[in-house]
KEKE-3310 file (N, C-alpha, C; in steps of 0.2 Angstrom, whole numbers, plus 5000, padded with zeros to 4 digits):
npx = (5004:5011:5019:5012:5006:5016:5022:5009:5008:5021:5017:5009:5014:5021:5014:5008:5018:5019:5016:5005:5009:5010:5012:5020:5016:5017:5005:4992:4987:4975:4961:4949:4930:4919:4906:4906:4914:4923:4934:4945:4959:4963:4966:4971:4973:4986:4982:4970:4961:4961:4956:4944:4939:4935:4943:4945:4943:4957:4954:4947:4930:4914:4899:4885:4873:4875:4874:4864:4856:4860:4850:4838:4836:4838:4845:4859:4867:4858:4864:4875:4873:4865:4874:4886:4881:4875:4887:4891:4882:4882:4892:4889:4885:4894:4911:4923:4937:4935:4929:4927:4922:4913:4905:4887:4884:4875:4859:4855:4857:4844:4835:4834:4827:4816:4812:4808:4798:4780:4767:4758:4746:4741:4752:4763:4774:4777:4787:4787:4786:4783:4766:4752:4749:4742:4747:4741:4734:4724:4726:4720:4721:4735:4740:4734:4742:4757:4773:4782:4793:4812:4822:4834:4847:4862:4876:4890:4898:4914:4925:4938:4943:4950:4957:4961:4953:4941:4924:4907:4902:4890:4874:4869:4858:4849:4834:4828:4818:4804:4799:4793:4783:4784:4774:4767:4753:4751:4760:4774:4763:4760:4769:4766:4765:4766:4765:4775:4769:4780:4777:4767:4776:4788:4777:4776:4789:4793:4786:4788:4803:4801:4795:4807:4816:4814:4812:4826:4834:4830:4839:4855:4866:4863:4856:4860:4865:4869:4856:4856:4845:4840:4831:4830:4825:4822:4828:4819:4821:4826:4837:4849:4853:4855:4843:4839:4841:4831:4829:4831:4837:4842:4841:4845:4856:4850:4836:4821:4812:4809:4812:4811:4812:4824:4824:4831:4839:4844:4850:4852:4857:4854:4863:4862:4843:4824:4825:4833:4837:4824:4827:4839:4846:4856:4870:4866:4865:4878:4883:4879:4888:4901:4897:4899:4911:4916:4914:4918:4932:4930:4921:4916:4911:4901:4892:4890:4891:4882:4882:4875:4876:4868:4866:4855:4852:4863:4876:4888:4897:4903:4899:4906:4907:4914:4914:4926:4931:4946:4960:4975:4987:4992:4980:4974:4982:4983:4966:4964:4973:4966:4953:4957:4960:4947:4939:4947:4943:4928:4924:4918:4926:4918:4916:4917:4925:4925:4931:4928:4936:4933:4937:4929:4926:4923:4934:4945:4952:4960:4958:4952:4953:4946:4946:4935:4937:4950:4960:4968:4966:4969:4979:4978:4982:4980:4988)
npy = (4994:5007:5007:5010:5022:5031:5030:5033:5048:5051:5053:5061:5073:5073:5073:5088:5096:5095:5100:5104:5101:5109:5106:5113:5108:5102:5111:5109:5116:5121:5125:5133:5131:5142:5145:5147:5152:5161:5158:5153:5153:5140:5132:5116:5111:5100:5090:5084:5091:5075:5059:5056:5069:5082:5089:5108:5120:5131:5151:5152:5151:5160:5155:5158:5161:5166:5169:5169:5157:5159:5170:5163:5151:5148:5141:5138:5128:5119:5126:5121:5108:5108:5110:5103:5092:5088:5087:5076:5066:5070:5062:5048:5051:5057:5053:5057:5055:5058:5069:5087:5100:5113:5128:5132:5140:5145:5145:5160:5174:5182:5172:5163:5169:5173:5159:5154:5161:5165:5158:5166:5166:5177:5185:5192:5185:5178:5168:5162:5145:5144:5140:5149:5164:5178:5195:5198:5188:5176:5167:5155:5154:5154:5144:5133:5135:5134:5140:5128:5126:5132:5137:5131:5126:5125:5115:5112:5100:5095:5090:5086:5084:5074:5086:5093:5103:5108:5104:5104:5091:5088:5090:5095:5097:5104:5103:5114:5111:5114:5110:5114:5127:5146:5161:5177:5186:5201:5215:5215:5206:5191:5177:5162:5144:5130:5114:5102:5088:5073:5066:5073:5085:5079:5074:5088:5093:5085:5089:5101:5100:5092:5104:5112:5103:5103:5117:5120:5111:5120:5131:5137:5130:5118:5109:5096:5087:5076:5077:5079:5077:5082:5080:5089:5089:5103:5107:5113:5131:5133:5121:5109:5101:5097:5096:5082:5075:5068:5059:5055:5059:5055:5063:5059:5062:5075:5071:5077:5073:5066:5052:5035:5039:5038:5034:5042:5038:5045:5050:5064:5066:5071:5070:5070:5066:5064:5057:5052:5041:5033:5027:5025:5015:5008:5018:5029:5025:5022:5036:5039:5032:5034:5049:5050:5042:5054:5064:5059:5062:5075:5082:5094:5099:5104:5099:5085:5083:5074:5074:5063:5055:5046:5032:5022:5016:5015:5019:5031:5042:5052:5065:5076:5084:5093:5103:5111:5120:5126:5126:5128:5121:5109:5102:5100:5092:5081:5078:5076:5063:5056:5055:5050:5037:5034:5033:5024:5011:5013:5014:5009:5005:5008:5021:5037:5048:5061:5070:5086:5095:5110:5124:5135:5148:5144:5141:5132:5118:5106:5092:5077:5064:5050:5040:5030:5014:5012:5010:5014:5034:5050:5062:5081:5095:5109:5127)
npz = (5000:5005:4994:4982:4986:4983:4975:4966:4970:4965:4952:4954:4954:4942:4934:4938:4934:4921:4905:4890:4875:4860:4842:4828:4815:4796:4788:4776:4760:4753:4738:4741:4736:4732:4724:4706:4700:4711:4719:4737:4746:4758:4774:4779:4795:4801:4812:4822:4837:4845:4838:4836:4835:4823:4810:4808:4794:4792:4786:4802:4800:4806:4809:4799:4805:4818:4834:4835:4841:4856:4859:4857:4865:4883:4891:4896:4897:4887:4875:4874:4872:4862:4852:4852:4853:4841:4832:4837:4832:4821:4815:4811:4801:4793:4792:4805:4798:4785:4782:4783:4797:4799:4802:4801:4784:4775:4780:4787:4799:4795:4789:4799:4809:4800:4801:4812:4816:4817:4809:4793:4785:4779:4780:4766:4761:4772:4781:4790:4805:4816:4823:4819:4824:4835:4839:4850:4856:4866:4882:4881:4867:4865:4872:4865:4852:4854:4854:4846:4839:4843:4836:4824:4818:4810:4802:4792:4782:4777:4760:4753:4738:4727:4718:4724:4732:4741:4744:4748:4757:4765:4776:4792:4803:4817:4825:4837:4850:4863:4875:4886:4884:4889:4891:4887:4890:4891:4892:4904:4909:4921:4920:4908:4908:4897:4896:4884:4877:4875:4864:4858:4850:4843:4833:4830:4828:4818:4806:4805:4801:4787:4780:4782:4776:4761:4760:4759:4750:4739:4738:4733:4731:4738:4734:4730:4740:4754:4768:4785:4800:4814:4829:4846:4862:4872:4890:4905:4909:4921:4923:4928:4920:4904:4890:4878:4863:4851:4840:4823:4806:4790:4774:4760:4744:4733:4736:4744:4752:4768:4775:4786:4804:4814:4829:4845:4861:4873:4887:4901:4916:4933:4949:4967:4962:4961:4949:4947:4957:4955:4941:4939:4949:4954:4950:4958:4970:4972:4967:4981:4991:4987:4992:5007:5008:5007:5013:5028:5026:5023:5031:5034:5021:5006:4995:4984:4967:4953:4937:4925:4908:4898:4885:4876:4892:4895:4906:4898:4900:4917:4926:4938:4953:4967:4978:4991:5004:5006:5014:5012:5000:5004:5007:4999:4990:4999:4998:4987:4983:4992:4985:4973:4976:4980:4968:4960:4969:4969:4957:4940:4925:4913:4908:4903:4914:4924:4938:4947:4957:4968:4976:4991:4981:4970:4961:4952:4960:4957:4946:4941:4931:4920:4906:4896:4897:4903:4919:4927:4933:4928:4935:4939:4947:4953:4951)
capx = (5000:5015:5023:5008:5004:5022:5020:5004:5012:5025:5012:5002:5018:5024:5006:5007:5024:5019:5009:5004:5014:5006:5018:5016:5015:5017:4998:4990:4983:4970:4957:4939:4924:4914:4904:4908:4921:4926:4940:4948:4962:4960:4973:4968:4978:4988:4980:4964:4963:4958:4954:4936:4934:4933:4947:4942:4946:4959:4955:4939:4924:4909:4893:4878:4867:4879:4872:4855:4856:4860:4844:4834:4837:4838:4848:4866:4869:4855:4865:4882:4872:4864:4880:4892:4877:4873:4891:4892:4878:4883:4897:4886:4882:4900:4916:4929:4941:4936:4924:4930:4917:4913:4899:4884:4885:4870:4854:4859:4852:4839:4833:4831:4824:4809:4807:4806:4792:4775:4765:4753:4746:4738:4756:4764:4780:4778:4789:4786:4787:4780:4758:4750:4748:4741:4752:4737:4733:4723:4730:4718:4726:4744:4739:4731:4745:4762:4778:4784:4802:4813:4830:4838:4856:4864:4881:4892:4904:4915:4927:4943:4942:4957:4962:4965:4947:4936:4916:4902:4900:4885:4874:4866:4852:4848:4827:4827:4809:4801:4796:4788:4781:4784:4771:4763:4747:4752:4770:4773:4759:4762:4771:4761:4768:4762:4770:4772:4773:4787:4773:4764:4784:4788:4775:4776:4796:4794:4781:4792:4808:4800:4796:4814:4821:4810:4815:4834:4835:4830:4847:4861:4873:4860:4851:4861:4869:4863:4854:4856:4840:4839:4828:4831:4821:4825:4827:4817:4827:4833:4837:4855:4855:4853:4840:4842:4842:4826:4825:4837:4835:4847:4839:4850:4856:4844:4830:4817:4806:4811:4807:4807:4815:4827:4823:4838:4839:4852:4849:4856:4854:4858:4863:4856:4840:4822:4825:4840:4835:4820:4828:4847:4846:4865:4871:4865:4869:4886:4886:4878:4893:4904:4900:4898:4913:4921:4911:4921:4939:4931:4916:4911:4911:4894:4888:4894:4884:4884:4878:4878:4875:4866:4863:4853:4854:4870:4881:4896:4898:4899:4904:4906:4910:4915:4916:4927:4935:4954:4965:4980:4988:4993:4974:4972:4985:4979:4961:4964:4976:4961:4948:4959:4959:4940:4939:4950:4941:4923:4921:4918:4930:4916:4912:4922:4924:4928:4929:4931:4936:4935:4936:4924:4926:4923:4941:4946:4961:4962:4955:4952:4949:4948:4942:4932:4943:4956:4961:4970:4965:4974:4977:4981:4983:4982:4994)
capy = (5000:5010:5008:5011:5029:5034:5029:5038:5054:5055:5053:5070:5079:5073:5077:5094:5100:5097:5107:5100:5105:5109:5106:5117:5104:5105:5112:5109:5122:5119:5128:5130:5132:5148:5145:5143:5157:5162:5153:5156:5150:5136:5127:5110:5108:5093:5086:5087:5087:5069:5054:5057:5075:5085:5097:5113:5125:5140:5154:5146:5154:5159:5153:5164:5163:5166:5173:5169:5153:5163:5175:5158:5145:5150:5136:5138:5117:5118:5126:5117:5101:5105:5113:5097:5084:5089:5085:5068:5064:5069:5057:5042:5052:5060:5052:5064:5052:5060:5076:5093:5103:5121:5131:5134:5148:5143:5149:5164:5174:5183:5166:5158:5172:5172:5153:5153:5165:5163:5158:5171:5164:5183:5190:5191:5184:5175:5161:5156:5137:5140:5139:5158:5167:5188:5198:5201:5183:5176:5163:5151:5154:5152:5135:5130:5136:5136:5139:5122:5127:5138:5136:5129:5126:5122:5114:5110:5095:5097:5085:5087:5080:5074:5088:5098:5106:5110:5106:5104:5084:5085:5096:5094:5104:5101:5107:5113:5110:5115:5107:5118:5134:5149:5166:5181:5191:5207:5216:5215:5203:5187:5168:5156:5138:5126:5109:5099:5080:5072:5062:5081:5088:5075:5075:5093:5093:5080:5092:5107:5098:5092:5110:5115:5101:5105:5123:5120:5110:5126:5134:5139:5123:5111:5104:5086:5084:5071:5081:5074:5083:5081:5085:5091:5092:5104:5107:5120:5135:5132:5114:5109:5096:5099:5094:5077:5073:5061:5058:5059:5056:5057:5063:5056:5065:5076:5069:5080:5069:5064:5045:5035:5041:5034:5036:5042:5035:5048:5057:5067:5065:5073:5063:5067:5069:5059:5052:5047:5038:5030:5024:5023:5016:5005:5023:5034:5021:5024:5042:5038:5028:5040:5056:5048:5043:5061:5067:5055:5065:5082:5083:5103:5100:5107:5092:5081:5085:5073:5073:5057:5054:5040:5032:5017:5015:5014:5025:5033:5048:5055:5072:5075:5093:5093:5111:5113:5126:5122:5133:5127:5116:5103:5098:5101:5087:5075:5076:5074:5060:5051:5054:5046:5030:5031:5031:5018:5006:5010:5016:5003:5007:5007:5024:5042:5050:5067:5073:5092:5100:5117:5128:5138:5153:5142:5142:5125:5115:5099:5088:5068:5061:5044:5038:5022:5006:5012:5009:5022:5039:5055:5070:5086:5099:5117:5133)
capz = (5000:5004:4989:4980:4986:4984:4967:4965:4974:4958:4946:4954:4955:4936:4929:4939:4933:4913:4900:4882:4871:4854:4837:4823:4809:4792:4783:4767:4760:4746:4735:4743:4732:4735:4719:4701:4698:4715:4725:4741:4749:4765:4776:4785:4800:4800:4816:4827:4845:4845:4831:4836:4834:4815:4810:4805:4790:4792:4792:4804:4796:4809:4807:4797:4809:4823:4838:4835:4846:4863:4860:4858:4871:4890:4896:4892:4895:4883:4870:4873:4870:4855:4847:4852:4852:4834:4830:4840:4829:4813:4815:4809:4793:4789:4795:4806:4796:4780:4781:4791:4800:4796:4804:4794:4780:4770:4784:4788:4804:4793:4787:4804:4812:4795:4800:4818:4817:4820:4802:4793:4777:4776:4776:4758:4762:4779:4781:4798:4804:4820:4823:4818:4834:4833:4846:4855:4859:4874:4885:4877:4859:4865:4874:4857:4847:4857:4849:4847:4838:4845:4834:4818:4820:4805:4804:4787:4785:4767:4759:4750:4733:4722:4714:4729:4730:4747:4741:4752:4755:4769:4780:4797:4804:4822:4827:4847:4849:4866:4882:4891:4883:4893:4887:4891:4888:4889:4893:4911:4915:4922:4915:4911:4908:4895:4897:4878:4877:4868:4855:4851:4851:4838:4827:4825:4826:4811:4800:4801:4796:4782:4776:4781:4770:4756:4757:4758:4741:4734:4741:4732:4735:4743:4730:4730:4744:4759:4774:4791:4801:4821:4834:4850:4867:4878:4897:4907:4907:4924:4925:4930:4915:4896:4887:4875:4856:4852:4833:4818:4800:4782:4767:4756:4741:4730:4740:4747:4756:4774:4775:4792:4808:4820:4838:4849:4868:4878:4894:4906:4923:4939:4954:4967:4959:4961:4942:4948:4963:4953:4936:4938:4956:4955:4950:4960:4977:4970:4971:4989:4993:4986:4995:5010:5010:5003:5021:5031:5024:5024:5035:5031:5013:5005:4992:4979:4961:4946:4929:4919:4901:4895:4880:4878:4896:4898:4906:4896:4905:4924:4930:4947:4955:4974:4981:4998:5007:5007:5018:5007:4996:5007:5009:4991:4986:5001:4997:4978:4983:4993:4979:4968:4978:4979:4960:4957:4972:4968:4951:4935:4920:4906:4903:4903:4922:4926:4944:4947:4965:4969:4984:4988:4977:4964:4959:4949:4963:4957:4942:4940:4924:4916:4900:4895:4898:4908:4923:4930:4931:4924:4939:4937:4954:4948:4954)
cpx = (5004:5018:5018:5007:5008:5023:5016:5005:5016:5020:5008:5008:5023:5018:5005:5015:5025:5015:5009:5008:5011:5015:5018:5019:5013:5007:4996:4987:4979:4965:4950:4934:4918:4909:4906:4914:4923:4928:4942:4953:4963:4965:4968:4975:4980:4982:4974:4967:4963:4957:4946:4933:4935:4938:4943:4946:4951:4958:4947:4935:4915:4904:4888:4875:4869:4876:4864:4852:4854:4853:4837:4832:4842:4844:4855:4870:4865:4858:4871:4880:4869:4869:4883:4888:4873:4879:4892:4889:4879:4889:4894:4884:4889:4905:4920:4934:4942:4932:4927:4923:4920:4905:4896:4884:4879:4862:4856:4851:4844:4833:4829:4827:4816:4808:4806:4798:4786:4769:4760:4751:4742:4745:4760:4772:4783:4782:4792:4783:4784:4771:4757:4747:4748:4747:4746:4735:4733:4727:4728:4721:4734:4744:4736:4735:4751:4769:4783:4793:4805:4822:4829:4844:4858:4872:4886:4898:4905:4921:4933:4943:4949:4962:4962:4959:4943:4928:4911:4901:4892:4883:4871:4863:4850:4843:4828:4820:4808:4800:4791:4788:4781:4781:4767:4759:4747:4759:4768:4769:4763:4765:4766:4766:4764:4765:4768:4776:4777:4784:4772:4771:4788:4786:4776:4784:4794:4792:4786:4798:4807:4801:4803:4818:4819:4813:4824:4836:4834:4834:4851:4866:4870:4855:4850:4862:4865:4863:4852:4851:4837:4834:4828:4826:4825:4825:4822:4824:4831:4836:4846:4857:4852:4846:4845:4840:4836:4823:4831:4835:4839:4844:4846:4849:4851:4839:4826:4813:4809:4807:4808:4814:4818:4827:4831:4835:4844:4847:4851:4854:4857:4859:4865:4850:4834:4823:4829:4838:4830:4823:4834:4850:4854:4868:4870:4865:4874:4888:4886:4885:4898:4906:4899:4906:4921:4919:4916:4929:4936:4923:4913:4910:4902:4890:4892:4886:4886:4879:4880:4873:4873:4865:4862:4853:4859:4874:4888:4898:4897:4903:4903:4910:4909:4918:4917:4931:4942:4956:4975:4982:4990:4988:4973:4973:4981:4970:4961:4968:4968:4955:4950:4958:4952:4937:4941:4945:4933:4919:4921:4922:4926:4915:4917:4920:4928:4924:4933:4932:4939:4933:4929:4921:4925:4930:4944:4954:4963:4956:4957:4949:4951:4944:4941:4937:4948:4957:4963:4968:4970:4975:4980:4978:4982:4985:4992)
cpy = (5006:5014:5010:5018:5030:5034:5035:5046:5055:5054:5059:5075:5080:5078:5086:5100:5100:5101:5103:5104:5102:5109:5109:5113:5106:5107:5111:5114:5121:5127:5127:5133:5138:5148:5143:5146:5159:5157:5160:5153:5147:5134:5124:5108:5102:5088:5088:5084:5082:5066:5055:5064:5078:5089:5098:5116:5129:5142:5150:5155:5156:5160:5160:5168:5165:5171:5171:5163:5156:5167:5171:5153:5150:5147:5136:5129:5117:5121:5125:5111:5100:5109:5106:5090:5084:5087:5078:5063:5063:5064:5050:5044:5052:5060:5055:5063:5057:5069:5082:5097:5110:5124:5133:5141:5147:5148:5153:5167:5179:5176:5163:5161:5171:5165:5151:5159:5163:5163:5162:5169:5172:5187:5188:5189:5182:5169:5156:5149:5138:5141:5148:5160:5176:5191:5199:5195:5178:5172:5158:5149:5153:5146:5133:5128:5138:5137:5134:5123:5134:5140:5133:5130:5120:5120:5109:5106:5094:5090:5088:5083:5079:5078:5094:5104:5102:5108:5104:5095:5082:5090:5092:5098:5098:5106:5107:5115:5111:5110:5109:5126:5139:5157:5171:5182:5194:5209:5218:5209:5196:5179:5165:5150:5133:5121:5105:5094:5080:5069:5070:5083:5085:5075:5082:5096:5089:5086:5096:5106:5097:5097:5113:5112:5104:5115:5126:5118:5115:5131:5134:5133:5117:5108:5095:5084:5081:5080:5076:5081:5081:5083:5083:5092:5095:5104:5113:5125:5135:5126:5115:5102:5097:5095:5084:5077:5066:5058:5060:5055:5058:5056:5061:5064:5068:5074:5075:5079:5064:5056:5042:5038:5036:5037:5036:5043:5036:5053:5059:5067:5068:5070:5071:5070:5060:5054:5048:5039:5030:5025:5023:5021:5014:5013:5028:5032:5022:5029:5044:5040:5033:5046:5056:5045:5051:5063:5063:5057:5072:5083:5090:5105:5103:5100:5089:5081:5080:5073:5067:5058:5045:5038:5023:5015:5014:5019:5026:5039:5052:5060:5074:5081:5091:5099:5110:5118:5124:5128:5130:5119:5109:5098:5098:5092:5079:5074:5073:5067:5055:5050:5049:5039:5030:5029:5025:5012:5005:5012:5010:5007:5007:5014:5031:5044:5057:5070:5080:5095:5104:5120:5131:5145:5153:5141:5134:5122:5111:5096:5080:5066:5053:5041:5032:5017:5006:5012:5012:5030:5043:5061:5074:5092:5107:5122:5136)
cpz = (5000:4996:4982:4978:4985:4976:4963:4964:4967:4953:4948:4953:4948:4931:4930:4936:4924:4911:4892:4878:4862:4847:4830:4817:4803:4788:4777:4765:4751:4743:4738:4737:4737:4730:4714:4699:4703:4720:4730:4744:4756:4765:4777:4788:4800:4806:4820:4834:4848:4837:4831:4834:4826:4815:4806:4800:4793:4786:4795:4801:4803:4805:4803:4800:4817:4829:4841:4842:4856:4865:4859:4864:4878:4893:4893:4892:4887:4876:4871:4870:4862:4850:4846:4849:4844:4831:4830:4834:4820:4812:4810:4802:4789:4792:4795:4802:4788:4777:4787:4791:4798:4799:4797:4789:4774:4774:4787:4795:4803:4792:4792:4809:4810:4801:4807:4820:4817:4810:4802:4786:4773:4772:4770:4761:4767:4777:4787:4800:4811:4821:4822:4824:4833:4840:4851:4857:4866:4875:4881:4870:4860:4868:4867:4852:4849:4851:4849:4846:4840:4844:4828:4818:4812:4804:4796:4786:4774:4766:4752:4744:4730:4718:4716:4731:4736:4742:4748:4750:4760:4773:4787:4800:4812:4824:4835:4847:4859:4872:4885:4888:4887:4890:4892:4888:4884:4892:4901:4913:4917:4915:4915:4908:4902:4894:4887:4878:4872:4863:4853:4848:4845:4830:4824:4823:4819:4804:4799:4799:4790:4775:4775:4775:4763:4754:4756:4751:4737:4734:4738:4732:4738:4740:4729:4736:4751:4766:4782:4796:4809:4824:4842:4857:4872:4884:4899:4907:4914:4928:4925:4924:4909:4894:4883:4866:4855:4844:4827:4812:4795:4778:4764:4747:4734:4732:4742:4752:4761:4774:4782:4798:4813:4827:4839:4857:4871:4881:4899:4910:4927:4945:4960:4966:4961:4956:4944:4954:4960:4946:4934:4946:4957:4954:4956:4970:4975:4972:4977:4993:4994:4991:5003:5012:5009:5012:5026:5032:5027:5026:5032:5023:5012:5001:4986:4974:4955:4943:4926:4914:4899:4889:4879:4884:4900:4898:4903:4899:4913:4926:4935:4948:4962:4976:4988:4998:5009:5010:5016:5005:4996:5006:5003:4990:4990:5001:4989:4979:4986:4989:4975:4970:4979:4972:4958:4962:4970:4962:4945:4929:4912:4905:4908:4911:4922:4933:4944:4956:4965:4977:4983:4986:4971:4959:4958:4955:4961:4950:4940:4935:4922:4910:4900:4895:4901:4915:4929:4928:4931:4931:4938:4945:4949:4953:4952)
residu = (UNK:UNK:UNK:UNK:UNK:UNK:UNK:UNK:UNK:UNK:UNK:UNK:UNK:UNK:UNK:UNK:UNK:UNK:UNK:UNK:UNK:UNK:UNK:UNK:UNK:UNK:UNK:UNK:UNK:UNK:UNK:UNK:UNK:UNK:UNK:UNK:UNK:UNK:UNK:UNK:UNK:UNK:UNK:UNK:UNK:UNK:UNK:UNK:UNK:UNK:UNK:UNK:UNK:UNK:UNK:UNK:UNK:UNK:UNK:UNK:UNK:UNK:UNK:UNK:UNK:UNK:UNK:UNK:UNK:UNK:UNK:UNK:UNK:UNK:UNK:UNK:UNK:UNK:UNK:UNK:UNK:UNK:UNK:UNK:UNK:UNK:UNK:UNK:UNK:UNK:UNK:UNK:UNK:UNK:UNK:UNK:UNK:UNK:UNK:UNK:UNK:UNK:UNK:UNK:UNK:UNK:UNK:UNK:UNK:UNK:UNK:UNK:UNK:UNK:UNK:UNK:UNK:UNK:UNK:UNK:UNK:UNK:UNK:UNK:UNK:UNK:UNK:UNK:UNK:UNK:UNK:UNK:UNK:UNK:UNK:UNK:UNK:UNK:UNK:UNK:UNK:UNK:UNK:UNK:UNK:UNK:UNK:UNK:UNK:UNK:UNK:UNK:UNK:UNK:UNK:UNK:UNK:UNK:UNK:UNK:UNK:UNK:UNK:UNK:UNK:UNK:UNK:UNK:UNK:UNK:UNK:UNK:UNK:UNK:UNK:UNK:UNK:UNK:UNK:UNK:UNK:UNK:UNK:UNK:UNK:UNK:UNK:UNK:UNK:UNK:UNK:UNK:UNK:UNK:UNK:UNK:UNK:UNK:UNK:UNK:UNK:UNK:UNK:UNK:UNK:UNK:UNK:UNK:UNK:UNK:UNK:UNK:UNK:UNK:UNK:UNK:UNK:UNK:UNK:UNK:UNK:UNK:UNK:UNK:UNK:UNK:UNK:UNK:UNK:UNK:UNK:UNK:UNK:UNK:UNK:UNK:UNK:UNK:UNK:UNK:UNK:UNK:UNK:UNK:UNK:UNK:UNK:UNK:UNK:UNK:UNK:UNK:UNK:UNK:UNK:UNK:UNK:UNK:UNK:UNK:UNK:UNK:UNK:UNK:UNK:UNK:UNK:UNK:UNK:UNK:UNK:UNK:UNK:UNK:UNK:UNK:UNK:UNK:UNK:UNK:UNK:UNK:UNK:UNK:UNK:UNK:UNK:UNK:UNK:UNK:UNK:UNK:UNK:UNK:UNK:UNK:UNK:UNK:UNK:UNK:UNK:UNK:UNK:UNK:UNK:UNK:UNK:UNK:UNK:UNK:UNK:UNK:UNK:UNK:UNK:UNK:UNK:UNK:UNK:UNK:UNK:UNK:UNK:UNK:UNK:UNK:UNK:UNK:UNK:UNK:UNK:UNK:UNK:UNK:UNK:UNK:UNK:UNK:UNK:UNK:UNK:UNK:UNK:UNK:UNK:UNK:UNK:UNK:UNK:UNK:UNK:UNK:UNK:UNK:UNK:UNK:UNK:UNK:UNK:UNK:UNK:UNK:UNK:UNK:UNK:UNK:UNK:UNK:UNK:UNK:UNK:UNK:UNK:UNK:UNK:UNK:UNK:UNK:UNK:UNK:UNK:UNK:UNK)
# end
């Protein structure tokens, strides 16, 4: 055991005295396709931060619709989840191996603004996708006619072809549809609530993709190319865990017409939480376990919080935040030093682990990570 922790010991002190060290490798630089007669010149970085993740273009390029997202969605997990978890997904369509990522430039934030608006077959140029709704509208007609969609996130994945030439190989469009309607009256009056199942959520996610896809073929550049077209449920706005991803589907090239849907079965969870307690109970005795015995080192600590990730049931993902009050770095290194041995004794190596401890100023002193199948986790002490 001795020999063990002494071990351990230069492993936090080897991890804490390094830095990454990035390589400036050599870059290709090709021709990208802006149309038929305008070119422009593009690098691709030799390497990505990982085998799993997409290089991007230089120079990087921001989105069209850029910004738009933030002045939609409340819940800021909710729009980490549908930025990264639109990515995850587009994986199954357009391999990181062979297609680089690029923020959408096609829906622009005119565009997405038109079609998240409220539909008016009176006015000459409506192209709103979500129910027709007057601004003067009772409570009764906003429960009748909520606004289901509340985003369009577009996201473009290209492909380097043979003769040194950028082209558009694939897009991905991710719908964040609603849960819970939140509306007024009148300015100033009160919220009201209107909760929306995931069947109604669905069927009406499904309807307006359809029209999206249909209106994007008409596009400048996206006439042939496959469309991969998501849909997103989000969180209330002030939930401590994202929304999830419940539907996805690839038109295939030239296609217009969305055929059948693939369910997606991923959720987030918060521990401690009733869902937790009720439908992930092995889990959620674990965290028990856990922070029961975190209490047993550091008694005055305030609570142990995770998040895990599910999909199909199965956990791949658990974060874990431990906020105490350290009075130096002594107790730093020996509580990060007894977490690590709670890890390695009561945790399972199937699915990614990141533990965070902070004082309580919120000030990051110590991180624990380990990735699926291994064995030993990773520390890092911060200065």
């Amino acid at each position: 055991m001795r020999k063990k922790l002494i071990l351990m010991l230069i492993g936090l002190l080897l991890l804490t005295s390094c830095a990454p060290s990035f390589d400036n490798s050599e870059e290709d630089v090709v021709k990208k396709n802006q149309g038929e007669t305008n070119q422009e010149t593009a690098i691709i970085p030799s390497y990505s931060l990982s085998d799993e993740n997409y290089r991007v273009l230089l120079p990087y390029k921001l989105g069209k619709a850029r910004g738009v997202i933030v002045n939609q969605l409340f819940n800021r997990l909710d729009i980490d989840e549908l930025e990264e978890g639109l990515k995850r997904h587009s994986k199954d369509a357009f391999d990181p191996d062979k297609y680089y990522f690029q923020e959408g430039q096609y829906l622009t934030e005119d565009i997405v603004y038109d079609w998240l608006s409220s539909s008016n077959p009176k006015e000459e140029g409506n192209q709103g996708l979500n129910p027709p709704l007057s601004e003067n509208a009772t409570k009764e007609e906003h429960q009748e006619n909520p606004r289901y969609l509340s985003h369009i996130l577009e996201q473009n994945y290209l492909l380097k072809t043979s003769e040194d030439r950028i082209v558009l190989g694939g897009v991905s469009v991710a719908l964040a549809m609603k849960s819970v309607y939140q509306f007024q009256t009148e300015i100033g009056g009160p919220y009201y609530y209107e909760k929306i199942s995931k069947k109604e959520m669905l069927s009406k996610g499904q309807e307006i993709a359809q029209k999206i896809v249909e209106r994007m073929r008409q596009m400048d550049g996206l006439s042939k190319v496959p469309i991969m077209v998501s849909l997103y449920r989000e969180e209330a706005a002030d939930s401590l865990v994202p929304g999830n991803f419940v539907a996805k589907t690839v038109v295939s090239e030239g296609s217009s017409s969305i055929g059948d849907w693939e369910e997606i079965n991923e959720k987030h969870v918060l521990f401690p939480s009733d869902e937790a307690s009720e439908n992930y109970k092995e889990d959620a005795n674990n965290l028990t376990i856990f922070e029961e015995d975190v209490a047993k080192y550091f008694p005055n600590y305030t609570s142990v919080i995770g998040k895990g990730f599910y999909v199909n049931d199965e956990l791949q993902r658990l974060t874990i935040e431990i906020p105490i009050q350290f009075n130096g770095k002594a107790e730093v290194i020996g509580f990060t030093q007894y977490v690590y041995g709670l890890v390695v004794e009561g945790f399972q190596p199937h699915y990614d682990l990141e533990i965070n401890i902070t004082s309580g100023d919120n000030r990051q002193e110590s991180l624990i990570t380990r990735e699926a199948g291994e064995e030993e986790p990773q520390v890092h002490i911060y200065h």
